[in-house]
C-alpha positions in Angstrom: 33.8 2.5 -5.1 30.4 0.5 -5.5 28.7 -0.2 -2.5 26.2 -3.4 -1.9 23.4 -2.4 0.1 21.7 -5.4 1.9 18.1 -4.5 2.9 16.7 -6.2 6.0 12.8 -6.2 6.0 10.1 -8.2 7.4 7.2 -9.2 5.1 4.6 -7.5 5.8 2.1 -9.9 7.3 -0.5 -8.7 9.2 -0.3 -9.5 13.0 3.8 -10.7 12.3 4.7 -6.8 11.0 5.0 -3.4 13.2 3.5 -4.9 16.1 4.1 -2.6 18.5 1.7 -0.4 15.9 -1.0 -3.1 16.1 -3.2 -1.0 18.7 -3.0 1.8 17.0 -3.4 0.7 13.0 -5.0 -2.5 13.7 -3.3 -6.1 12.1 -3.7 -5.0 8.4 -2.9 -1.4 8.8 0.3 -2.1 10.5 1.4 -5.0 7.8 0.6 -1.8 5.2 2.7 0.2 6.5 5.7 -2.2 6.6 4.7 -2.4 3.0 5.0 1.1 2.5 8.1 1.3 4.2 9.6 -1.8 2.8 9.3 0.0 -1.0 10.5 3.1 0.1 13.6 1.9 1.3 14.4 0.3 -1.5 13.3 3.2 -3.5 16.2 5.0 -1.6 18.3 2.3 -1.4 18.9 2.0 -5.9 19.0 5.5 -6.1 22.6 5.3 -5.1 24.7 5.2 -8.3 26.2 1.9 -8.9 24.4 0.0 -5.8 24.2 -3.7 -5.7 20.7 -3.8 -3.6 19.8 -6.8 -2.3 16.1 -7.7 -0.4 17.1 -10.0 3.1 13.6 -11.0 4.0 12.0 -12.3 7.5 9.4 -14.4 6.7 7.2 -14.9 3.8 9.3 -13.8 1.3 6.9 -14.7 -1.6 4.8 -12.4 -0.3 2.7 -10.3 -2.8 3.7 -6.8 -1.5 7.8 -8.3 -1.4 7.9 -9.6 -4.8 6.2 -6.4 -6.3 8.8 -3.7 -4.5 11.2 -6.4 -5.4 10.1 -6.3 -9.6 9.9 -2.8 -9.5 13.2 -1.9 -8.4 14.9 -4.2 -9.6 16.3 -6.4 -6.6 17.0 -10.0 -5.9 15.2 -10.9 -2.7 16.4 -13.6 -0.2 15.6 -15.3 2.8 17.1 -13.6 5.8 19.3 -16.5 7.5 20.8 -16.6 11.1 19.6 -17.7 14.5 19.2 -13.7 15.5 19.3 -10.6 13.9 22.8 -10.2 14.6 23.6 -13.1 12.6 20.9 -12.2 9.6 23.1 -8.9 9.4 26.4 -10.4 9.6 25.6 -13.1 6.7 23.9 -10.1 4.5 26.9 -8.8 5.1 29.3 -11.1 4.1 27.3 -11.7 1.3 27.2 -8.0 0.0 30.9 -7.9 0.2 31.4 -10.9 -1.4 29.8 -9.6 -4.7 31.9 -8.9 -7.7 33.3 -5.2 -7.7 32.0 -4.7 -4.5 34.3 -2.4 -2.4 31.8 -1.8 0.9 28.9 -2.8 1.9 25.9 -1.0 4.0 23.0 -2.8 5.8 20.0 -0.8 6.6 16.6 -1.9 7.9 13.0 -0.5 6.5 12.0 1.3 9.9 13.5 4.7 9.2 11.8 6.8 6.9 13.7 9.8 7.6 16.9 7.6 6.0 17.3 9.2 2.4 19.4 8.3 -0.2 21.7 11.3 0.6 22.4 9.6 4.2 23.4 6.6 2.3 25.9 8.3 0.1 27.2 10.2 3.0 28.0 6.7 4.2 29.9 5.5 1.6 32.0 8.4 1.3 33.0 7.7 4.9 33.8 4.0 4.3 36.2 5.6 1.4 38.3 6.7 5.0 36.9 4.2 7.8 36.6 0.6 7.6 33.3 0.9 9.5 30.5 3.8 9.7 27.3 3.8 11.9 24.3 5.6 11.5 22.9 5.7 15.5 19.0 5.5 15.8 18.0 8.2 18.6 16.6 5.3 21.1 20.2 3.9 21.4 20.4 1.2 18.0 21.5 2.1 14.7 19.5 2.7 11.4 23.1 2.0 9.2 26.3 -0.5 9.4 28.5 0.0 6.7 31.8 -2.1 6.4 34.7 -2.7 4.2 35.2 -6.3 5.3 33.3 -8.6 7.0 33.3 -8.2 10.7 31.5 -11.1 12.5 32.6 -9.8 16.2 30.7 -7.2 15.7 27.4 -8.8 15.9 27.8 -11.3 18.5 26.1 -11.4 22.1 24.3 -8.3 21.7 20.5 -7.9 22.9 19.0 -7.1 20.0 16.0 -4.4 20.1 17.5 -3.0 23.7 18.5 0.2 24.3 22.0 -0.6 24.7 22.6 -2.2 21.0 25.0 1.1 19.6 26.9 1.1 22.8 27.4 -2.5 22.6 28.6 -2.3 19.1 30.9 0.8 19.9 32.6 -1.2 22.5 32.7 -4.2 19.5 34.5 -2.4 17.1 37.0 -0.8 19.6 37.7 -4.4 20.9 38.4 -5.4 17.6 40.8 -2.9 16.8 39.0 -0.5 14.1 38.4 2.6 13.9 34.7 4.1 12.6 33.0 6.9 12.1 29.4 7.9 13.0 26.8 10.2 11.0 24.3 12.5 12.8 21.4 10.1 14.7 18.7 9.7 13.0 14.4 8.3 14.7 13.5 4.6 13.8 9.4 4.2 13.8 9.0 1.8 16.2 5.8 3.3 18.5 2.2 5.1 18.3 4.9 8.4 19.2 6.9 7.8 16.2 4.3 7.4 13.7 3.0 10.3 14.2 5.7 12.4 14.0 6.5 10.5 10.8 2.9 11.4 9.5 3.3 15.0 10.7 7.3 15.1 8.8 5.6 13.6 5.7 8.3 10.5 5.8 5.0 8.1 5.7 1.8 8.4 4.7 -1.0 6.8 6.6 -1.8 3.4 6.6 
């Protein structure tokens, strides 16, 4: 079954990237480590066999750090397009499923380094048996969506970036009739907290 993986990543420019991580790395350290995290995840991301990877990017996506993690591994970038990231998510979406020869798709952010490629194929083994999978991020999101057809509903009139975004989405796909599956819960790096724990797990290195 090949999967399309749609990536969603903001360029990282400095004082628009990590900002939360702003007093603690400064403007340019933070937008470097949204670099870094941006190219590992899509080092992960084409290590799946058979993945149709694809770069969703918010804001400059001619940026120099974009378009070289973008030549490297091989992956066409685009702009990411919806009025919230509920939208950018369901259009990647729709768009990784509407590939040729794509069966599923998963759509995965850059902000969790502990994500590895093995999460991902764990994924799309369950999408084999489940029309959706999750992948919940241990401050109530989720690092993973994977579908087997495009699901609209289950991105609308959520508040994006609370701590209520899985439960919302639980309480989306139930209303809508399916049945999923979810994978163990895995830390997003959002805060000063976070990064270090990253540093100390060797998921990062420092910016």
């Amino acid at each position: 079954m090949r999967i399309g993986i749609a990536v969603l990543a903001r360029a990282p420019v400095a004082g628009a990237a990590k900002t939360r991580l702003i007093p603690l790395l400064g403007a340019a350290g933070a937008a470097r480590l949204q670099a870094q995290l941006l190219e590992a995840t899509l080092a992960k991301a084409v290590a799946l066999p058979d993945a149709r990877v694809t770069l969703w990017v918010a804001g400059d996506a001619a940026h120099p750090s974009v378009v070289a993690a973008a030549q490297q591994h091989r992956v066409t970038v685009l702009p990411q397009q919806g009025a919230d990231l509920g939208a950018r998510m369901a259009h990647a979406a729709a768009h990784a499923l509407a590939a040729p020869g794509v069966a599923a798709a998963l759509v995965i952010g850059t902000d969790c380094p502990a994500l590895r490629t093995a999460h991902l194929e764990q994924a799309a083994a369950a999408l084999a048996r489940h029309p959706v999978v999750l992948v919940p991020a241990e401050d109530g999101g989720y690092v993973l969506l994977g579908l087997r057809a495009p699901q609209p509903a289950l991105f609308e009139g959520v508040a994006w970036g609370g701590p209520q975004v899985l439960a919302a989405t639980r309480q989306r796909i139930a209303a809508a009739g399916l049945q999923h599956v979810e994978l163990p819960a895995l830390p997003d790096l959002d805060t000063p907290a976070d990064y270090q724990d990253a540093l100390a797990r060797g998921w990062i290195v420092a910016a």
